[in-house]
C-alpha positions as semicolon CSV with decimal commas, in nm:
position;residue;x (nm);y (nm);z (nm)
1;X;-1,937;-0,802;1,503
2;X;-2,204;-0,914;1,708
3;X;-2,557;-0,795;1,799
4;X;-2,535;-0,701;2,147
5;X;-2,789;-0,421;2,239
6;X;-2,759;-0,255;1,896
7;X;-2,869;0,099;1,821
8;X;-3,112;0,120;1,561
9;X;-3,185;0,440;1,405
10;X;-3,551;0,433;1,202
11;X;-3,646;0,661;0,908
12;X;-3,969;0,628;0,768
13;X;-3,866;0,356;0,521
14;X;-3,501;0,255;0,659
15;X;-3,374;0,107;0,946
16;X;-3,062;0,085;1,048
17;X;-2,862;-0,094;1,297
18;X;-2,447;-0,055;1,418
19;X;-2,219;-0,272;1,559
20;X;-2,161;-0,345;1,911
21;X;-1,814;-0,517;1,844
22;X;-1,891;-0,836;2,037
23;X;-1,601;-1,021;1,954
24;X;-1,371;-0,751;1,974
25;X;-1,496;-0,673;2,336
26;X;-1,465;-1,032;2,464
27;X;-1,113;-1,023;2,302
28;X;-1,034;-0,768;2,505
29;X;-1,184;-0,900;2,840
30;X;-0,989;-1,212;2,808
31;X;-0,654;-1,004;2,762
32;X;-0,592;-1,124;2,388
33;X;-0,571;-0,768;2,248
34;X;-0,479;-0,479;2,368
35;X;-0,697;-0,196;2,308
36;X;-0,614;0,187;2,401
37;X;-0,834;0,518;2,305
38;X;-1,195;0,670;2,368
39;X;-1,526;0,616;2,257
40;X;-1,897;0,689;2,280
41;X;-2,148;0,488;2,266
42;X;-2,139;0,060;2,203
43;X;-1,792;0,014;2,143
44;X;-1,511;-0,079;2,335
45;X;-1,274;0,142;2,579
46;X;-1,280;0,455;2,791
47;X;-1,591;0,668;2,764
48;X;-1,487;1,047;2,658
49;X;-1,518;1,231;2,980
50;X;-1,503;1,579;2,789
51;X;-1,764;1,749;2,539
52;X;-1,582;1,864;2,313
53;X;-1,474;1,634;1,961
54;X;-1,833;1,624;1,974
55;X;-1,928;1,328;1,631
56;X;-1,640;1,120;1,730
57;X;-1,747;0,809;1,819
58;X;-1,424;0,603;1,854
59;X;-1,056;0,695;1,863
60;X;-0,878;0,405;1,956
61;X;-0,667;0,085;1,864
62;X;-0,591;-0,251;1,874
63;X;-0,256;-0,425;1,942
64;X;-0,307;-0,812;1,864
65;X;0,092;-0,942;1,917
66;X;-0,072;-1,282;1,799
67;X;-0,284;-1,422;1,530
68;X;-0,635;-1,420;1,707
69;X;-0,931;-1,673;1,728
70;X;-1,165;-1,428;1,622
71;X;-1,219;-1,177;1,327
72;X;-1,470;-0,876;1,280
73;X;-1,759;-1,007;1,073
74;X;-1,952;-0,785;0,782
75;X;-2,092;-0,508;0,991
76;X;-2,196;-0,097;0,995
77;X;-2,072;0,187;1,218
78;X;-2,241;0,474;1,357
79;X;-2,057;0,681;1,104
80;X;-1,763;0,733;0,877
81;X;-1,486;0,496;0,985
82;X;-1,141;0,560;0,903
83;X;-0,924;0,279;0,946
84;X;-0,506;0,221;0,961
85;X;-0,286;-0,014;0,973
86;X;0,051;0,053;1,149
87;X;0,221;-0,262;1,235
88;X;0,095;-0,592;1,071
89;X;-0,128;-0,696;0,847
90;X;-0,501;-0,724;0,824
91;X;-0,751;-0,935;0,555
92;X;-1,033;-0,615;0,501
93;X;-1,333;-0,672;0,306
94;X;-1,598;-0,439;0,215
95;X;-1,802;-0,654;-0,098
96;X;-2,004;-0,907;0,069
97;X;-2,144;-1,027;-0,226
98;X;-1,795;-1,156;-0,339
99;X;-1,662;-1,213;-0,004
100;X;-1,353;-1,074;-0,207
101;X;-1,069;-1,012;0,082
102;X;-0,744;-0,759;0,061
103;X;-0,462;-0,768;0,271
104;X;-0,376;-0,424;0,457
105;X;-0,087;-0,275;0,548
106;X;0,025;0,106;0,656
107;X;0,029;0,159;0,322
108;X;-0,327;0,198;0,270
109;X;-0,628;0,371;0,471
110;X;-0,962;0,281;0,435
111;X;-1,264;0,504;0,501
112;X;-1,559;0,345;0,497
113;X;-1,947;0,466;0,483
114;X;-2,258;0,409;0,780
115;X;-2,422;0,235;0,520
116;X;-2,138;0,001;0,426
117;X;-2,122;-0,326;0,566
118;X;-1,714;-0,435;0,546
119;X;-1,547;-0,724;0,757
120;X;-1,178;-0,740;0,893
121;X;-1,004;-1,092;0,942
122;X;-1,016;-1,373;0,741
123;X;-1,079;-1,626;0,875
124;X;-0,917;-1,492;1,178
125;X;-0,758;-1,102;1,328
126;X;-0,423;-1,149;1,221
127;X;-0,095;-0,997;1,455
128;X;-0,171;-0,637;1,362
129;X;-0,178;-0,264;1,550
130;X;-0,498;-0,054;1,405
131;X;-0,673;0,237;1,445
132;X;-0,984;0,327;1,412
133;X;-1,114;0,678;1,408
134;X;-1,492;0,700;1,362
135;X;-1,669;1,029;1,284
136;X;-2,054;1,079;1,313
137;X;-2,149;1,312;1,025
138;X;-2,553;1,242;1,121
139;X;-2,594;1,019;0,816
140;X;-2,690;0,704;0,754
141;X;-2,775;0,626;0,407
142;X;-2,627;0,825;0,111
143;X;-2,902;1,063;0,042
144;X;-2,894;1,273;0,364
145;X;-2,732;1,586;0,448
146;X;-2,431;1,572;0,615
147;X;-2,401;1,786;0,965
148;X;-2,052;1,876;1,017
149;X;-1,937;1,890;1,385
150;X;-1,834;2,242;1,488
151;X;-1,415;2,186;1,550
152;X;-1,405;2,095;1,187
153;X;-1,249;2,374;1,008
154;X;-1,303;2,281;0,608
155;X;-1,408;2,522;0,407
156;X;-1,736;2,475;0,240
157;X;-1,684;2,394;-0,079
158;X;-1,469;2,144;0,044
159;X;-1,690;1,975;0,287
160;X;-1,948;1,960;0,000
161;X;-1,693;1,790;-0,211
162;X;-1,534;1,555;0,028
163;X;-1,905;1,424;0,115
164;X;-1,987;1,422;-0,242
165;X;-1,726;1,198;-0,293
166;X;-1,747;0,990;-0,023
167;X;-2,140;0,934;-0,137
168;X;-2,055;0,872;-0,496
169;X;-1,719;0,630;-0,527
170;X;-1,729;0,250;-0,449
171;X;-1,383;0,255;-0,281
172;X;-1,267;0,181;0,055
173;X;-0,913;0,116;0,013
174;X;-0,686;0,424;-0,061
175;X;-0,346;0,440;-0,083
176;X;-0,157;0,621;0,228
177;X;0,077;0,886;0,229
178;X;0,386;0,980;0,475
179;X;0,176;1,313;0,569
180;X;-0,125;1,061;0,675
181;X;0,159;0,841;0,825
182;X;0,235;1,128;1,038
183;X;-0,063;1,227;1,177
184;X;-0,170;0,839;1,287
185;X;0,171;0,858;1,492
186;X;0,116;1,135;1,638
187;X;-0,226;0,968;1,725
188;X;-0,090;0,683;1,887
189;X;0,156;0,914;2,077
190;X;-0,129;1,056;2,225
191;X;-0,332;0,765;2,335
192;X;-0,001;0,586;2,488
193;X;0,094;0,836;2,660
194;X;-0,277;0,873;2,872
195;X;-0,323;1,238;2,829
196;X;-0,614;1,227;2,546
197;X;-0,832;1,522;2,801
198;X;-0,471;1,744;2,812
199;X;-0,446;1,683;2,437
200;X;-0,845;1,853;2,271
201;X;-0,719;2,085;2,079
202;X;-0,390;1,904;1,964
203;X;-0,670;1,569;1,870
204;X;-0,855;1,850;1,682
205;X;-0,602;1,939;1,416
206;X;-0,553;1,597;1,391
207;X;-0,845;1,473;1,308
208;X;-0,876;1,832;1,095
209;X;-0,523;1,711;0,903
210;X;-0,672;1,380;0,842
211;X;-0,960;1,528;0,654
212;X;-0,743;1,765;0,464
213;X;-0,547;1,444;0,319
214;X;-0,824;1,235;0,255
215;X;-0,968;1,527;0,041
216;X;-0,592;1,526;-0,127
217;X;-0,607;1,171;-0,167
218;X;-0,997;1,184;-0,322
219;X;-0,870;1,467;-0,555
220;X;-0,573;1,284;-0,739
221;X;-0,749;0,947;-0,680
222;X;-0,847;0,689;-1,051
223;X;-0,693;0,393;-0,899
224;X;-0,797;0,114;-0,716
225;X;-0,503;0,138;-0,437
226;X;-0,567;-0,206;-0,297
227;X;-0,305;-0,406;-0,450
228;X;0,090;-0,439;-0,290
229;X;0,379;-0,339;-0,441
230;X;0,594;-0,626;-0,585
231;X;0,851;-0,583;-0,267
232;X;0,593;-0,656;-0,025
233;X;0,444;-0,947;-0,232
234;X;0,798;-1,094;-0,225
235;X;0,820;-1,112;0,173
236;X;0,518;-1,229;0,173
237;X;0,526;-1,524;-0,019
238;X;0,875;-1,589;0,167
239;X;0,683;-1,592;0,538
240;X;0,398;-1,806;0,420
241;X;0,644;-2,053;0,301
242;X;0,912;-1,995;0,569
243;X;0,796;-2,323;0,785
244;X;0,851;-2,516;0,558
245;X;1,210;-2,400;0,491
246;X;1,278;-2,273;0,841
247;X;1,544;-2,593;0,940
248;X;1,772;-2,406;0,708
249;X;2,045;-2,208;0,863
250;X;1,859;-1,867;0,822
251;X;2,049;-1,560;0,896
252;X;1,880;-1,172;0,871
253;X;2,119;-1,069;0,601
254;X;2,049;-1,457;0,409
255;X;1,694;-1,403;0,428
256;X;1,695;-1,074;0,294
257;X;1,922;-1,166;0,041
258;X;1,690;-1,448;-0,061
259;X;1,424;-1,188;-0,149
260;X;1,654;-0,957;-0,312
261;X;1,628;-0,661;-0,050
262;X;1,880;-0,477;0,187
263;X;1,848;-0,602;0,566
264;X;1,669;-0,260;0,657
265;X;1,395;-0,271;0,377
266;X;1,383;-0,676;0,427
267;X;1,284;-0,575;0,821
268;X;1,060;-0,284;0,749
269;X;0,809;-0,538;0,528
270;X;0,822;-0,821;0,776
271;X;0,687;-0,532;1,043
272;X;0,412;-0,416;0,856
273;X;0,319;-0,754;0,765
274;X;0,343;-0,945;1,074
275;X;0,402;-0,721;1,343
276;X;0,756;-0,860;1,434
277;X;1,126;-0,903;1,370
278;X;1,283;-1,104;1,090
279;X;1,436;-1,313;1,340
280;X;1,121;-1,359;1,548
281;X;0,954;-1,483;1,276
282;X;1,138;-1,713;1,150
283;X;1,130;-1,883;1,559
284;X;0,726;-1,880;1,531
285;X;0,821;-2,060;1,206
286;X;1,036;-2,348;1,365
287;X;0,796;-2,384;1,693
288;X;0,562;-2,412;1,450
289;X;0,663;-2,698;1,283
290;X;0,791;-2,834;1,558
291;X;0,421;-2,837;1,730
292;X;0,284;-2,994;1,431
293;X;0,575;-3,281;1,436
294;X;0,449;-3,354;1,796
295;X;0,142;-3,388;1,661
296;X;0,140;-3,572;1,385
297;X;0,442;-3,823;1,585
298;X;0,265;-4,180;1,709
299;X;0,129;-4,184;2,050
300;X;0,289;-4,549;2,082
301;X;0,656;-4,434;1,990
302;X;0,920;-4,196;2,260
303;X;0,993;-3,851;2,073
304;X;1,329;-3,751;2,035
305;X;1,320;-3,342;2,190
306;X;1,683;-3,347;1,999
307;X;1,602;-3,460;1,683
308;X;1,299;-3,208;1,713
309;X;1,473;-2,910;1,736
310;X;1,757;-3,032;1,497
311;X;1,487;-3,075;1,249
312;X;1,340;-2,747;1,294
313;X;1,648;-2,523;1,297
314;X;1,736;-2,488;1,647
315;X;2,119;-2,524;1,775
316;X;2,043;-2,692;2,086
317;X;1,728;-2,887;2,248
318;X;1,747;-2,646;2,573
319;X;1,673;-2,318;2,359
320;X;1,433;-2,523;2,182
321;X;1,241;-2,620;2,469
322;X;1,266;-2,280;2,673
323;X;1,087;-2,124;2,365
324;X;0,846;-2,397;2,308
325;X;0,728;-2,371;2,691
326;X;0,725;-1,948;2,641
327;X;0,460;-1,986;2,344
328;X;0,302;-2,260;2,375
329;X;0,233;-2,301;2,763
330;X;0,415;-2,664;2,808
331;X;0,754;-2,829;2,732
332;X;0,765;-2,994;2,386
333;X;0,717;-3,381;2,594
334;X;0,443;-3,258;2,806
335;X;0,256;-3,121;2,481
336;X;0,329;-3,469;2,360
337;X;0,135;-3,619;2,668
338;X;-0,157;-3,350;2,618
339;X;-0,214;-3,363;2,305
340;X;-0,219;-3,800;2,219
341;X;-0,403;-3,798;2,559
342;X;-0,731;-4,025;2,478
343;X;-1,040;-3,800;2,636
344;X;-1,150;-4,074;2,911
């Protein structure tokens, strides 16, 4: 993120310096992202106009229908950042050193420290829905004291252990559960339906749930969680390679079938990964391909909008150029024109 007006917080031999989501907010301003929920402070979206939640810095989301332009460089927050993916996919990185990326999907969470710099996108914010729910515990490097905000109702001994454990592990990435599932639904039901003020005390066993999981999930935790399960790995391979093969005659229940899973489980993966339908998909896939057979056509020779869309997968040249105008802005022979136009 970028470095506009930062807040730096100085110690007597550390300084420290948070995000002001730059890209993010001029994503936002130019209508590329959607992006619902409260905040205080530098980032993005409606300033809490209530004192109470007092520590949370940001509740809100982001609901990219689109691979974006831009990603979320290495960066700090203002406090422990809990992140989740519930429609999509997103590249997450939190080892800078190795510039080592993992692809997330609802089923993982991340929580991330103050002092850790992580990054999301790679290279760009791919079509994903994510929340972020970032809780100010006062600390800012690992050897300070944590100051629990007052509607937290832990016990004790199990604050001290969840911020012992925080403090101590190297991981990021943790595997989700249908209890943390839950609660970020219930989340988003909130936010979308505008009534965050009406909704304190509701937001405050939320966020008091959330805790209680994460604890659950630090308890039983050995593993790194970061890797997929062979069922996801399968769709996606098929939807990286699905341009290529997308002038076949693709059906929902053929492409399932091709990666061995029943049409329901076959649609539930493509959502988390990309955001979208089966069948949506697979028309990104033959728009794309036919874009980049515009392209790559010679400027000197007619293009047949036919033979396009025949060689792409579509059943007629009208559908095929109704769609290619609804994505792309321009008719497939005016995108022609534009793009082998020589700049004068």
């Amino acid at each position: 993120m970028g470095k506009t007006k930062p807040t730096v917080f100085v110690s007597r031999d550390y300084k420290y310096v948070c995000d002001s989501c730059k890209p993010l907010k001029k994503a936002i301003a130019k209508g590329e992202v959607a992006w619902r929920g409260f905040k205080r402070g530098l980032y993005p979206g409606d300033e809490a106009k209530f004192a109470e939640l007092d520590g949370i810095r940001l509740c809100a989301y982001w609901d990219a229908k689109n691979n974006q332009s831009w990603h979320l460089p290495f960066h700090r927050n203002e406090g422990l950042e809990i992140g989740f993916v519930s429609n999509g996919s997103v590249e997450f990185s939190a080892d800078k050193a190795s510039n080592k990326f993992t692809t997330l999907t609802s089923e993982h969470v991340t929580v991330t420290k103050p002092w850790q710099e992580h990054a999301i996108g790679n290279p760009v914010l791919t079509s994903s829905k994510m929340l972020f729910l970032i809780i100010d515990f006062g600390i800012r490097r690992p050897n300070q004291d944590w100051e629990w905000p007052e509607w937290v109702v832990l016990s004790d001994s199990d604050k001290e252990e969840f911020s012992k454990y925080v403090q101590n592990t190297n991981l990021t990435i943790f595997k989700s559960t249908g209890e943390l599932r839950a609660i970020f639904k219930e989340i988003f039901n909130i936010i979308d339906g505008n009534n965050i003020k009406e909704s304190i005390s509701m937001l405050s066993i939320l966020f008091n749930r959330i805790l209680l999981e994460l604890l659950s999930i630090f308890r039983g935790d050995s593993s790194d969680y970061s890797k997929d399960s062979p069922n996801i790995n399968v769709v996606k391979c098929f939807l990286e390679q699905l341009e290529t093969y997308c002038h076949e005659n693709w059906s929902l229940a053929s492409m399932a079938e091709d990666c061995g899973l029943k049409i329901t489980r076959f649609t539930y993966y493509c959502k988390l990964l990309a955001n979208a339908t089966p069948m949506n998909l697979l028309n990104l896939a033959r728009l794309g391909r036919a874009k980049k057979i515009i392209e790559q056509s010679d400027p000197q020779e007619s293009i047949s909008i036919t033979d396009i869309a025949m060689d792409c997968g579509f059943s007629t040249s009208q559908y095929f150029a109704t769609k290619f105008r609804e994505t792309y802005g321009y008719s497939p022979r005016e995108y022609f024109v534009k793009f082998h136009k020589k700049p004068k």
